[in-house]
PyMOL Python script that loads the backbone (N, CA, C, O; Angstrom):
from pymol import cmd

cmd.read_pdbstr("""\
ATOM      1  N   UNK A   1     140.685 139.974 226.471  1.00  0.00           N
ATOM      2  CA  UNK A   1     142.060 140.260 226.153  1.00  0.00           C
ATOM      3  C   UNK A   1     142.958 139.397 227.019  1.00  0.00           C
ATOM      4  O   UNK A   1     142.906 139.368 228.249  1.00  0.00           O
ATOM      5  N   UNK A   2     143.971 138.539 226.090  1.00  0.00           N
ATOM      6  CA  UNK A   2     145.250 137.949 227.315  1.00  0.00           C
ATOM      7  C   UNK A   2     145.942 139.073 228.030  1.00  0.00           C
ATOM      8  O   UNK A   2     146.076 140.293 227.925  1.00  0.00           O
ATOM      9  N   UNK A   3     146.439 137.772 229.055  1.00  0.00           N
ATOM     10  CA  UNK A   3     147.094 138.566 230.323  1.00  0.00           C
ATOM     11  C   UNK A   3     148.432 138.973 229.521  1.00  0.00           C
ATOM     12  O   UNK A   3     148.824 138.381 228.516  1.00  0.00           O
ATOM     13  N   UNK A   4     149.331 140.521 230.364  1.00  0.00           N
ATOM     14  CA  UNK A   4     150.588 140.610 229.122  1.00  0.00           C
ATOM     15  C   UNK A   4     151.244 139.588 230.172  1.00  0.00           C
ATOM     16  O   UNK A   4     152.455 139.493 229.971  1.00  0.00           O
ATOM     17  N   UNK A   5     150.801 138.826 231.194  1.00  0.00           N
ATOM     18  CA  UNK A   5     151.728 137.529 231.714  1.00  0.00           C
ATOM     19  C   UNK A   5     151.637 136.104 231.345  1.00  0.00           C
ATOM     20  O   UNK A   5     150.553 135.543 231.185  1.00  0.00           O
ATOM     21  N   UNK A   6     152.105 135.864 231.290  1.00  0.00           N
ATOM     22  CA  UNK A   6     151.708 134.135 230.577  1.00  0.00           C
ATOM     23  C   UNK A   6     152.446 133.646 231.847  1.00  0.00           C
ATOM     24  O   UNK A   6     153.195 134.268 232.600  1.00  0.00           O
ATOM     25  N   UNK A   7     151.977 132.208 231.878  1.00  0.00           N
ATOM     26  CA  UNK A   7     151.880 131.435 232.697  1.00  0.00           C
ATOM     27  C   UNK A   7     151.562 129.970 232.348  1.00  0.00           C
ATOM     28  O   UNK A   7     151.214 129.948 231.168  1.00  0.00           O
ATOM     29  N   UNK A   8     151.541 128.890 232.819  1.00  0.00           N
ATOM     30  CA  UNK A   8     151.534 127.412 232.677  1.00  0.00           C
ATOM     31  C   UNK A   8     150.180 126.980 233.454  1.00  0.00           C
ATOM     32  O   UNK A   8     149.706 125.928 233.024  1.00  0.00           O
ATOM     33  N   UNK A   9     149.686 127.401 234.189  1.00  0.00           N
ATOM     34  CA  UNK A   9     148.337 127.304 234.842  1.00  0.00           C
ATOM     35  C   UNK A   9     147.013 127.815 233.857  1.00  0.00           C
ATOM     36  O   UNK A   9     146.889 128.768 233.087  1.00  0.00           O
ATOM     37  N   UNK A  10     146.181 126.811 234.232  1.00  0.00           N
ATOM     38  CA  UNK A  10     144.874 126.857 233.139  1.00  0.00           C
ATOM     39  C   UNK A  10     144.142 126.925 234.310  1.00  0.00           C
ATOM     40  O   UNK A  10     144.202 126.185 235.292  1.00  0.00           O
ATOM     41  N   UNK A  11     143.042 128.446 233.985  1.00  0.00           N
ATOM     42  CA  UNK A  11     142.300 128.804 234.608  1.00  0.00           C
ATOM     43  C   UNK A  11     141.110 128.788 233.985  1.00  0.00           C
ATOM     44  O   UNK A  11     140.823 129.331 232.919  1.00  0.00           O
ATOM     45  N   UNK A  12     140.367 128.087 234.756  1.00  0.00           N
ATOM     46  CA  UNK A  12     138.543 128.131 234.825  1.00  0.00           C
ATOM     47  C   UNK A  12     137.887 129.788 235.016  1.00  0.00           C
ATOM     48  O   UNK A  12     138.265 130.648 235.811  1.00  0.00           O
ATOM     49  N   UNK A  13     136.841 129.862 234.040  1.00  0.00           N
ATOM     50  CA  UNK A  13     135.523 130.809 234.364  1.00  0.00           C
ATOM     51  C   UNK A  13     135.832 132.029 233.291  1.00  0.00           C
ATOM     52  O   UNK A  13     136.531 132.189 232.291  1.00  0.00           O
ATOM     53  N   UNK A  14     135.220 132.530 233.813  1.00  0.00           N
ATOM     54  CA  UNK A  14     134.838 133.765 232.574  1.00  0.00           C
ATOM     55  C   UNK A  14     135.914 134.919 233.201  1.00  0.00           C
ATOM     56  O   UNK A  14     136.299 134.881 234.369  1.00  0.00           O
ATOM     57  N   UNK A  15     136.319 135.921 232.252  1.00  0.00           N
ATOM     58  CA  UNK A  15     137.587 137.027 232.431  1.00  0.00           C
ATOM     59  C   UNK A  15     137.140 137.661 233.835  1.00  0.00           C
ATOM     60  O   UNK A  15     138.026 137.930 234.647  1.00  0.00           O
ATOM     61  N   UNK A  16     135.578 137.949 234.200  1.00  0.00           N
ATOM     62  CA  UNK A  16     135.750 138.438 235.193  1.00  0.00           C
ATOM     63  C   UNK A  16     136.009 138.104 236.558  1.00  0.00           C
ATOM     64  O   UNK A  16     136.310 138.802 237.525  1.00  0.00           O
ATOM     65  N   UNK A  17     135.750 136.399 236.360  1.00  0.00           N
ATOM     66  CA  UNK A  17     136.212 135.456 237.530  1.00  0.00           C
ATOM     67  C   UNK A  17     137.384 135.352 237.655  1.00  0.00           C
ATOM     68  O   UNK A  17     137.623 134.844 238.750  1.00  0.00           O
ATOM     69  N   UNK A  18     138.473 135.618 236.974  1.00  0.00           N
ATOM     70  CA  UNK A  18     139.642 135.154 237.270  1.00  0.00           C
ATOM     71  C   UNK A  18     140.640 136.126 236.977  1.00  0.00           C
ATOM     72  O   UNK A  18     141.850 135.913 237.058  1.00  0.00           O
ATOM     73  N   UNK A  19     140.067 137.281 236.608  1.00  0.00           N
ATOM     74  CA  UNK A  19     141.288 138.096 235.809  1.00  0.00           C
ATOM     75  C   UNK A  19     141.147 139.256 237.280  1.00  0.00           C
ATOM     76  O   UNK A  19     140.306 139.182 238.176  1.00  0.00           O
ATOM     77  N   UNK A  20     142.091 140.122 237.158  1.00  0.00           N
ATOM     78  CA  UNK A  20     142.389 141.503 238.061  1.00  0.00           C
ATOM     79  C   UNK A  20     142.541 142.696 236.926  1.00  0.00           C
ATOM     80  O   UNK A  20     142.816 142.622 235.728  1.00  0.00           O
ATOM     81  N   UNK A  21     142.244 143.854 237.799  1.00  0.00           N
ATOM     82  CA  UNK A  21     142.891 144.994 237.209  1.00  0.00           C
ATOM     83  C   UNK A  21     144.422 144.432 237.376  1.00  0.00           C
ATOM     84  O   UNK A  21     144.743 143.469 238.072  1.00  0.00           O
ATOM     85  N   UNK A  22     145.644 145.567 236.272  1.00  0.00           N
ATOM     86  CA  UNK A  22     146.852 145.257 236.484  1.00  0.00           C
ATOM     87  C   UNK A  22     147.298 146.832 236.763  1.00  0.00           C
ATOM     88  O   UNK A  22     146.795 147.700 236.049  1.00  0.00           O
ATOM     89  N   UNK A  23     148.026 147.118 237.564  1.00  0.00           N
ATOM     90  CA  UNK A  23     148.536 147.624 238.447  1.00  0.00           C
ATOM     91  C   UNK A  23     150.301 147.989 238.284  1.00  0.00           C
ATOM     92  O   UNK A  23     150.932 147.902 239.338  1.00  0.00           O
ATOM     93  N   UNK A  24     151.003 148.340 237.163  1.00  0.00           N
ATOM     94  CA  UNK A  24     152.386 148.391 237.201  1.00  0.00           C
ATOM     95  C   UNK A  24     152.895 149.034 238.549  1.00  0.00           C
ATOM     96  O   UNK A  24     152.289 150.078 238.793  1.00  0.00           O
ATOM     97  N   UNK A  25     153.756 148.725 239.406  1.00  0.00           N
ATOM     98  CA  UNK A  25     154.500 149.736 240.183  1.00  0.00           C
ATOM     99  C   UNK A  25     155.485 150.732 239.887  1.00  0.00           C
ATOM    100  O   UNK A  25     155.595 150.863 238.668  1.00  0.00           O
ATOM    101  N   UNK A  26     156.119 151.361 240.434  1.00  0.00           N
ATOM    102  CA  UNK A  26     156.891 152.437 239.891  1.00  0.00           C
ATOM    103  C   UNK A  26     158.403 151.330 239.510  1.00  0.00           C
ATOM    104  O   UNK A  26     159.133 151.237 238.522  1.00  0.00           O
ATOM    105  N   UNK A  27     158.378 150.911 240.314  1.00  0.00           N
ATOM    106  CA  UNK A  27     159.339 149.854 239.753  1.00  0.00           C
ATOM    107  C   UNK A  27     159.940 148.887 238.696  1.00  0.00           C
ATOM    108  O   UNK A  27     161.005 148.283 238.574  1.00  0.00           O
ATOM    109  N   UNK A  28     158.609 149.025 237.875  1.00  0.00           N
ATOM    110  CA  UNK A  28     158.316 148.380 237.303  1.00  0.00           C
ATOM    111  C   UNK A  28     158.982 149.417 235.701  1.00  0.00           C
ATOM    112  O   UNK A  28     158.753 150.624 235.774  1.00  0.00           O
ATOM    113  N   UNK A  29     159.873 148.829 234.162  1.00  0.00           N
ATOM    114  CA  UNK A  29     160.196 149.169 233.486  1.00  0.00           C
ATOM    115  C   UNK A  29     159.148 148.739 232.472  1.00  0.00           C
ATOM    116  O   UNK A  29     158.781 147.564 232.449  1.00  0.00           O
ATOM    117  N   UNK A  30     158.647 149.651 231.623  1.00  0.00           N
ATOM    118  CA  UNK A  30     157.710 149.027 230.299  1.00  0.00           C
ATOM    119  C   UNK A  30     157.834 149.750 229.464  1.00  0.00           C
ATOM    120  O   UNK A  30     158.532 150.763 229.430  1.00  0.00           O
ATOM    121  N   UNK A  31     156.933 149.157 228.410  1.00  0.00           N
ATOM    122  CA  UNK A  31     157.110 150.373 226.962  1.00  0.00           C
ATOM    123  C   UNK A  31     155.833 150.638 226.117  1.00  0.00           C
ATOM    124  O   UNK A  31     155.136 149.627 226.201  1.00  0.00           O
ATOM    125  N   UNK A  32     155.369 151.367 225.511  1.00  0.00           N
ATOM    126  CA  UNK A  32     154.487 152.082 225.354  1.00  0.00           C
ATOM    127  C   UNK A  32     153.368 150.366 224.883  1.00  0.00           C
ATOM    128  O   UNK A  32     152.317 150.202 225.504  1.00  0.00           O
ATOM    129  N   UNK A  33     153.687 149.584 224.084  1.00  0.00           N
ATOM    130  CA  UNK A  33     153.415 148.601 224.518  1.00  0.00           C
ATOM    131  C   UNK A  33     152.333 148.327 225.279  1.00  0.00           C
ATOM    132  O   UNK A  33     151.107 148.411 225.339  1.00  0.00           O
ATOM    133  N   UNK A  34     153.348 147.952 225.856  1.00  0.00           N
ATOM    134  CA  UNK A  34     153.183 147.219 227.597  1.00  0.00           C
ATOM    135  C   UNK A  34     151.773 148.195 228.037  1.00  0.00           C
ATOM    136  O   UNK A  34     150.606 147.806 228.092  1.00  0.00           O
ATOM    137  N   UNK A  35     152.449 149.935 228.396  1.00  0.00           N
ATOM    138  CA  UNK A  35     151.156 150.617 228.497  1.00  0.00           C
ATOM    139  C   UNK A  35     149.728 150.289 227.693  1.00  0.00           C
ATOM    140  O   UNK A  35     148.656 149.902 228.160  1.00  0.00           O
ATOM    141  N   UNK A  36     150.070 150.557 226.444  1.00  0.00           N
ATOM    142  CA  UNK A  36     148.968 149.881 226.188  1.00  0.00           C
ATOM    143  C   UNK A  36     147.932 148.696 226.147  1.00  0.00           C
ATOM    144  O   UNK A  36     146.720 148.828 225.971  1.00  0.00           O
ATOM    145  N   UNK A  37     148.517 147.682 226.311  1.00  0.00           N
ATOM    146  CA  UNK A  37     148.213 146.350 226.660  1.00  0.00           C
ATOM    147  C   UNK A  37     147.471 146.621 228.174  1.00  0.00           C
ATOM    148  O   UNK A  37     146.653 145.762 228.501  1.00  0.00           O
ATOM    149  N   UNK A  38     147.656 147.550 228.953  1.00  0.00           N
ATOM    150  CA  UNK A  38     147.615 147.464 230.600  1.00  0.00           C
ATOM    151  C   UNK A  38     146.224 148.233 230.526  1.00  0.00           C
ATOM    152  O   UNK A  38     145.223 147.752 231.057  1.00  0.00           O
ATOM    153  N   UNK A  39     146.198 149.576 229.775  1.00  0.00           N
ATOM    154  CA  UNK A  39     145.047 150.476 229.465  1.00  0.00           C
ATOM    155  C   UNK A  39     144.000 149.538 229.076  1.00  0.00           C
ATOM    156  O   UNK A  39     143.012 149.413 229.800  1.00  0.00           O
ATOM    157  N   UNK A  40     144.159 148.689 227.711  1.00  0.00           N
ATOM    158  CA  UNK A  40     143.031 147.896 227.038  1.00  0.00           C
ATOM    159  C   UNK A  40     142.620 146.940 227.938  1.00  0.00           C
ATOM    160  O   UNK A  40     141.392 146.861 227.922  1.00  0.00           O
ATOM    161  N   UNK A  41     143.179 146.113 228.782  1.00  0.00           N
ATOM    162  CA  UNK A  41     143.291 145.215 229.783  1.00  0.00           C
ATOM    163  C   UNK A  41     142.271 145.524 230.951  1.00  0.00           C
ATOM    164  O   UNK A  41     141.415 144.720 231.319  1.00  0.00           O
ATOM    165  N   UNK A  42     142.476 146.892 231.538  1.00  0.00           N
ATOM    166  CA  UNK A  42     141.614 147.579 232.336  1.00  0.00           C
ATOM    167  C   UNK A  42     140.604 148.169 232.104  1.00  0.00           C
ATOM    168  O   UNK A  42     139.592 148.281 232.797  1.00  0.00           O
ATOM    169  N   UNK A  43     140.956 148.764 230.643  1.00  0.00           N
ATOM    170  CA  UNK A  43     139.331 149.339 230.038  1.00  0.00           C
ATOM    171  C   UNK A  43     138.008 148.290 229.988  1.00  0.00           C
ATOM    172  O   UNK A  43     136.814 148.413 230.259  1.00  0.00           O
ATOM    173  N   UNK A  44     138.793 147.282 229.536  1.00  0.00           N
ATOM    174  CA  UNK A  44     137.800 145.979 229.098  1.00  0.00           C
ATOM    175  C   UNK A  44     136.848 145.388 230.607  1.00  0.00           C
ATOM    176  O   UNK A  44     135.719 144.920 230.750  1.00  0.00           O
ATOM    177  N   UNK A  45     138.085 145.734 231.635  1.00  0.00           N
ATOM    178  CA  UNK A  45     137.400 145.041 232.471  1.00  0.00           C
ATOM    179  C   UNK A  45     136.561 145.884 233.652  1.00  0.00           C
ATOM    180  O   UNK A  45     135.848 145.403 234.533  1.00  0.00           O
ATOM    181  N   UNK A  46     136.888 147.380 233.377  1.00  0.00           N
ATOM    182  CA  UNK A  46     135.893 148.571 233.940  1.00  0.00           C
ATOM    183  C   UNK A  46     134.532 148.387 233.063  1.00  0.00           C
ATOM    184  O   UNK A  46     133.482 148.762 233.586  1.00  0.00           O
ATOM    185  N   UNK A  47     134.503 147.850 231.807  1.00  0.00           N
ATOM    186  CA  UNK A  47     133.899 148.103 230.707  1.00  0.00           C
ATOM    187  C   UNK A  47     132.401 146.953 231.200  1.00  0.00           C
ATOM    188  O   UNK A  47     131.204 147.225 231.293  1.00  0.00           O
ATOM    189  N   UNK A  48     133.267 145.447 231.465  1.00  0.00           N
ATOM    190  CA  UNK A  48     132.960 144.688 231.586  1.00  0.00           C
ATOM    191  C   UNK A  48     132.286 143.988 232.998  1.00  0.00           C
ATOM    192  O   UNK A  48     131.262 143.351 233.242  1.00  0.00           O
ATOM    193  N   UNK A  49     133.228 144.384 233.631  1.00  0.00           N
ATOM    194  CA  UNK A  49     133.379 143.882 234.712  1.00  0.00           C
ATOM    195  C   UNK A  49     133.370 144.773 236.338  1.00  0.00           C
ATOM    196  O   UNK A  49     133.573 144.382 237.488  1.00  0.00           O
ATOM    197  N   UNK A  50     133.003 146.224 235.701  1.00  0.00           N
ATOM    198  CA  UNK A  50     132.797 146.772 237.012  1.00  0.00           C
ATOM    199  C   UNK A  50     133.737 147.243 237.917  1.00  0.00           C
ATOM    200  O   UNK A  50     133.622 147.727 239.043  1.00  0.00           O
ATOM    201  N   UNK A  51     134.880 146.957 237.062  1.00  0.00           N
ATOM    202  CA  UNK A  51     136.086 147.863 237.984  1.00  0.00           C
ATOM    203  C   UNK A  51     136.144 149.464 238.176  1.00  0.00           C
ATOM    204  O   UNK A  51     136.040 150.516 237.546  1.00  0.00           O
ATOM    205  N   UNK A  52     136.338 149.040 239.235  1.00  0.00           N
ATOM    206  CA  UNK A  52     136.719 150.845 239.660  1.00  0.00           C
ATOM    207  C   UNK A  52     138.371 151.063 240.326  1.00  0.00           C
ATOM    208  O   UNK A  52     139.020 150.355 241.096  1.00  0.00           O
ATOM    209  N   UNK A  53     138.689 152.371 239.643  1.00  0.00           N
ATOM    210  CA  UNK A  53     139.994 152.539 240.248  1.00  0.00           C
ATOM    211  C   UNK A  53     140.651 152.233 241.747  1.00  0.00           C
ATOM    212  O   UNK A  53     141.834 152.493 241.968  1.00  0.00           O
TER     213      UNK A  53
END
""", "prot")
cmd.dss("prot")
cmd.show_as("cartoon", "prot")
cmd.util.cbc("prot")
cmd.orient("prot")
């Protein structure tokens, strides 16, 4: 799954080399969206990749 950030930098290796869990702060304004994009984002990579909270 893309990052919901885009960026101009081209990154090498596979999602689990280069990607993070994402982390909104409270600061942070989004929309159900966004939530979702962040859930699928993290599922994939607990799924995948061994993340833990």
């Amino acid at each position: 799954m893309p990052s919901i950030a885009g960026g101009c930098a081209t990154a090498t290796g596979d999602f689990c080399d280069v990607a993070r869990p994402l982390r909104p702060s409270v600061q942070d304004t989004v929309t159900l969206e966004t939530v979702a994009q962040v859930v699928a984002h993290n599922r994939y990579g607990r799924e995948h990749c061994g993340w833990t909270p």
